[in-house]
C-alpha positions in Angstrom: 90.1 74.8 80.4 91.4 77.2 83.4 91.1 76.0 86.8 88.3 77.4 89.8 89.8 79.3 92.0 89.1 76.0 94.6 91.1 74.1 92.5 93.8 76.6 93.0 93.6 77.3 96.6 94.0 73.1 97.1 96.7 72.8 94.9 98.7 75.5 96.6 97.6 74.2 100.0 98.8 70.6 98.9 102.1 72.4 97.4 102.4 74.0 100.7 102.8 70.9 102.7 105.0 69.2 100.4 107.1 71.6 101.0 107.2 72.2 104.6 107.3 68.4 105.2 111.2 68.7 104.1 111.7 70.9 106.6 114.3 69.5 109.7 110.9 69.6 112.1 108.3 67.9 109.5 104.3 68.2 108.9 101.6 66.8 110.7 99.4 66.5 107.1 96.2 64.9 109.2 96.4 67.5 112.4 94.4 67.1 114.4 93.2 63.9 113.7 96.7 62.4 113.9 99.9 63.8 114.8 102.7 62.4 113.7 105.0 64.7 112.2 106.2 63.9 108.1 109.5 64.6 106.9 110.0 63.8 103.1 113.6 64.0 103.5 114.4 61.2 105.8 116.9 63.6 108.0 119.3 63.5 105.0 118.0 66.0 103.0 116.1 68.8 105.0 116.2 72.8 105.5 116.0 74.8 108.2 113.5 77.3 108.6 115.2 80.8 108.0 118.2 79.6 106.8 119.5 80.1 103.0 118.6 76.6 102.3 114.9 78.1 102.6 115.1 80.9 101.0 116.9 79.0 97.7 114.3 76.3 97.9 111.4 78.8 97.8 112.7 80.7 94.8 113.2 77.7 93.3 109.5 76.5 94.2 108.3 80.5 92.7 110.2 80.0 89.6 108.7 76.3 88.5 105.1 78.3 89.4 105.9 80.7 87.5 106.9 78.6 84.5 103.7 76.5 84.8 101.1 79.3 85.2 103.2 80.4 81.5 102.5 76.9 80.3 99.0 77.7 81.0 98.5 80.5 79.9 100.1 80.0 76.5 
């Protein structure tokens, strides 16, 4: 059964801030009800924004996608 295109846009939304929340500077997930900032990593494992740490996490993060929307469609 294929997703909605809701479901979609929430689960990339969701995949979104996992992401960002291991950047160096964090996520505020309930902004603007609360902002405390999230950081997965626990300033040991981190990236910076536009460093190569970012760019290999994000192909990384494209290539399991990609192998899931296969899984999918197969």
């Amino acid at each position: 059964m294929p997703l909605k295109w809701a479901d979609w846009f929430i689960l990339g939304y969701l995949a979104h801030l996992v992401e960002d929340s291991f950047s160096k500077a964090g996520v505020a997930w309930l902004q603007p009800l609360y902002n405390k900032r999230i950081q997965f990593g626990f300033k040991l494992i981190y990236y910076r924004t536009g460093k190569v740490s970012e760019k290999i996490l994000y192909i990384t993060a494209c290539a399991g996608l990609f192998y899931q929307v296969l899984r999918l469609l197969a």
